[in-house]
C-alpha positions as CSV (number, residue, x, y, z in Angstrom):
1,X,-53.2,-60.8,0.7
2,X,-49.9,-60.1,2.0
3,X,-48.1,-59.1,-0.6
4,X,-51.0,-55.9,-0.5
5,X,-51.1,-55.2,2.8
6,X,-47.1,-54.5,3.1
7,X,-48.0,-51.9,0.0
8,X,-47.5,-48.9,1.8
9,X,-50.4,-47.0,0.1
10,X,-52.6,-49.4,-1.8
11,X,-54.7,-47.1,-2.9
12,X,-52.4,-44.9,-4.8
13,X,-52.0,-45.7,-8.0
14,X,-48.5,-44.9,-10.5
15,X,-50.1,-42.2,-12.4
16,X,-50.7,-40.6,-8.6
17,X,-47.3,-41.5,-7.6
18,X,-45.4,-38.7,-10.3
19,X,-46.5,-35.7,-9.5
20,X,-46.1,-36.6,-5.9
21,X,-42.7,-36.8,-6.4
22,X,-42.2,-33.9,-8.4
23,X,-44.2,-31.8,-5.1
24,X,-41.6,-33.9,-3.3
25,X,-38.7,-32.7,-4.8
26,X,-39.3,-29.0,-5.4
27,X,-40.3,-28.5,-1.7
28,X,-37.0,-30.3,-0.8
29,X,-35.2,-27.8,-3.3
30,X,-36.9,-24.8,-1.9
31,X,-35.6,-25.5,1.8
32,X,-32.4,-26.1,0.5
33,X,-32.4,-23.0,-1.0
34,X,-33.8,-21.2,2.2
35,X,-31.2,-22.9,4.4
36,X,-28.4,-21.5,2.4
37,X,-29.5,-17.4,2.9
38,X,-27.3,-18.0,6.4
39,X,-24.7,-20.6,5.6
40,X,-23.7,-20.5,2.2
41,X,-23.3,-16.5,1.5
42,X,-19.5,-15.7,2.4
43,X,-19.3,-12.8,0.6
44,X,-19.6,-9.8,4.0
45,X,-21.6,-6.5,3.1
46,X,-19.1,-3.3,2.5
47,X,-18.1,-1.9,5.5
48,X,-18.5,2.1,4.9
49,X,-15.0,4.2,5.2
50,X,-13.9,7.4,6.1
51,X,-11.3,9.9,4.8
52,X,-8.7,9.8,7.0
53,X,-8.2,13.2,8.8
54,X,-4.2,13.2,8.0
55,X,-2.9,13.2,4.9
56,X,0.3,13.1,3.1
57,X,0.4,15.4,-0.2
58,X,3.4,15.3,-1.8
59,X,7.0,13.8,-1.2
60,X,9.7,15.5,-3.2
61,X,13.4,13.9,-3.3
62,X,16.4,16.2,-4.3
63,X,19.3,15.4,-5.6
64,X,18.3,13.5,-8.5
65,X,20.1,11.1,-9.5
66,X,21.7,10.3,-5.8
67,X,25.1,9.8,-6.1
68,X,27.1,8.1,-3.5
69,X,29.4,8.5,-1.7
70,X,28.6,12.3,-1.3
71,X,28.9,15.2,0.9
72,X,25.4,16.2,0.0
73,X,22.5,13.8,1.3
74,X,19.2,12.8,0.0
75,X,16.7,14.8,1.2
76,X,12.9,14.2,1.2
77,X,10.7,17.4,1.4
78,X,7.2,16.0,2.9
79,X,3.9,18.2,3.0
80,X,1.6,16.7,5.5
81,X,-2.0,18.2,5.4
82,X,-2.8,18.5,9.2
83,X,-7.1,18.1,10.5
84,X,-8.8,21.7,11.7
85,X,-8.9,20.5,15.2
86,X,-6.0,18.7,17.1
87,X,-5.7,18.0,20.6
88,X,-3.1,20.1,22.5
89,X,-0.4,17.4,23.3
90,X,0.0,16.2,19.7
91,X,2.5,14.6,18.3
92,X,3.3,14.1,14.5
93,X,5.2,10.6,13.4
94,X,6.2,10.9,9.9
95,X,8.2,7.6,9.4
96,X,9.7,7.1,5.7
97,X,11.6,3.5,5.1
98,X,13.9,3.0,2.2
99,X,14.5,-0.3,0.7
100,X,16.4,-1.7,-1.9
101,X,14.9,-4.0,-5.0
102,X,16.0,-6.8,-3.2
103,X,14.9,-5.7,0.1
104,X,18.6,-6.6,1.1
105,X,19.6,-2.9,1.9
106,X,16.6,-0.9,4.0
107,X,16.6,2.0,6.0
108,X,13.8,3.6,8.8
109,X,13.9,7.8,9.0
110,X,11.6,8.9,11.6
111,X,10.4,12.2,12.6
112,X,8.1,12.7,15.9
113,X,7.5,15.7,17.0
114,X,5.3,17.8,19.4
115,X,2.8,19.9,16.9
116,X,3.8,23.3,19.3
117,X,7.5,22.5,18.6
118,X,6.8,22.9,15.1
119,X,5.4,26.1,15.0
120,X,2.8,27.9,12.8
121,X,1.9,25.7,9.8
122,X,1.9,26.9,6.7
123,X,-1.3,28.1,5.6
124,X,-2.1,25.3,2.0
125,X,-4.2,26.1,-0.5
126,X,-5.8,22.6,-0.5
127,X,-8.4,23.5,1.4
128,X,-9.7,26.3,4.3
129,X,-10.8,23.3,7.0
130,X,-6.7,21.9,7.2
131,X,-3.6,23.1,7.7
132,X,0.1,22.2,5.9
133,X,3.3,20.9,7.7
134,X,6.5,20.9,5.4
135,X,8.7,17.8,7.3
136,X,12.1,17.6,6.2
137,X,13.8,13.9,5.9
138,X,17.8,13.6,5.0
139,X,19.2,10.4,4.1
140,X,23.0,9.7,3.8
141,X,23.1,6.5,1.6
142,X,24.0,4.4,4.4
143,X,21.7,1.2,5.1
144,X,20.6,-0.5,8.3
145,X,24.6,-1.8,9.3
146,X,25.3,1.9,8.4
147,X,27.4,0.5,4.8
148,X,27.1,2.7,1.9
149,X,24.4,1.1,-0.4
150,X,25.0,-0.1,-3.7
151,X,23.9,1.6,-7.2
152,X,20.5,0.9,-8.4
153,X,16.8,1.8,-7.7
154,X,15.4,2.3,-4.7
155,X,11.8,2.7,-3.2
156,X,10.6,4.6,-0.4
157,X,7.3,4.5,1.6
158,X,6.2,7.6,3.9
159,X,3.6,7.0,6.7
160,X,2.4,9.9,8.4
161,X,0.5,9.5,11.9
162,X,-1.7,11.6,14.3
163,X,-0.3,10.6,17.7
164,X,-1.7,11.9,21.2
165,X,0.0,11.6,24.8
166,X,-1.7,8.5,26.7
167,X,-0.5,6.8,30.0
168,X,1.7,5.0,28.8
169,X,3.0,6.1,25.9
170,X,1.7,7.6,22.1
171,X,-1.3,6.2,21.3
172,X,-2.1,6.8,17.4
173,X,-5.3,9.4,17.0
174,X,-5.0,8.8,13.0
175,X,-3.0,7.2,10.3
176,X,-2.5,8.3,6.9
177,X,-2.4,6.5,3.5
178,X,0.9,5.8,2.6
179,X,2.9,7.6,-0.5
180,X,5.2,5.4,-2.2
181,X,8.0,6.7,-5.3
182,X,11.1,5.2,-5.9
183,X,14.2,7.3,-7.1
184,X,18.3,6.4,-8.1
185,X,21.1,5.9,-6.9
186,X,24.6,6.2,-8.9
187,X,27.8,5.8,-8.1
188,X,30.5,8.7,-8.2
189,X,32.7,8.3,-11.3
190,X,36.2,7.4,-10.4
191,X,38.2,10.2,-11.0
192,X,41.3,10.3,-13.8
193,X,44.6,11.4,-11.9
């Protein structure tokens, strides 16, 4: 008599007690499943992008091969496509750094300039809503400690930014994508006196 009444349901029977735990266990695997819509989904939704307004369309390097040392120095031709409406107190950043393979040797040319100091752009053909800048870069072969570089490959990386006059300072309007290329560097045969 005690043995049935600490049963906890006498009346069920085992063929009752199956399917009960079947019901059991799929509602227990449908709330897991429900609970995980907020917790277990890391993956974020695509942020949308836009075009940036600025853009660089070509870098063009002359001499090529460099040759160091030389009286002549490297010099980067940039054509920046400018947006159809820019504030009056603009200023454009074109910043190009030049590093070695090893990252040993690197070197920052900058260019920032008011967009009335630079004139009338030149009308591109890329499109009728922007207009083209031409900025020219030089480089001498020199590095950071202003040593002549060594022979080999080198890269280069132009950034070109959209920069309006804020209290305290530049304050960047728009950035464009970088343009990367990589060109030589020789050294100057010795000469046979």
């Amino acid at each position: 008599m005690l043995e049935e009444s600490l049963k906890p349901f006498p009346q069920l029977g085992r063929r009752t007690l199956g399917p009960l735990w079947l019901i059991c266990l799929i509602i227990s695997a449908w709330l897991l499943s429900s609970a995980g819509d907020g917790i277990g989904h890391a993956a974020k939704p695509k942020t949308k992008y836009r075009l940036p307004d600025i853009k660089i369309l070509s870098v063009e390097t002359a001499p090529l091969p460099f040759v160091i040392p030389s009286e002549t120095p490297l010099t980067l031709t940039i054509m920046v496509a400018l947006p159809k409406t820019i504030p009056e107190d603009s200023l454009l950043d074109v910043t190009t750094m030049i590093t070695s393979a090893s990252k040993y040797s690197i070197r920052l040319l900058t260019s920032r300039q008011m967009l009335t100091e630079l004139g009338e752009p030149v009308q591109g053909s890329t499109s009728d809503a922007s207009r083209t800048l031409e900025i020219v870069q030089t480089w001498d072969g020199t590095d950071h400690t202003k040593r002549i570089v060594s022979e080999g490959r080198y890269d280069y990386q132009v950034q070109a930014k959209l920069m309006v006059m804020g209290k305290d300072g530049p304050l960047t309007r728009s950035t464009a994508w970088k343009k990367r290329g990589n060109f030589e560097v020789r050294a100057q045969p010795a000469s046979r006196d």
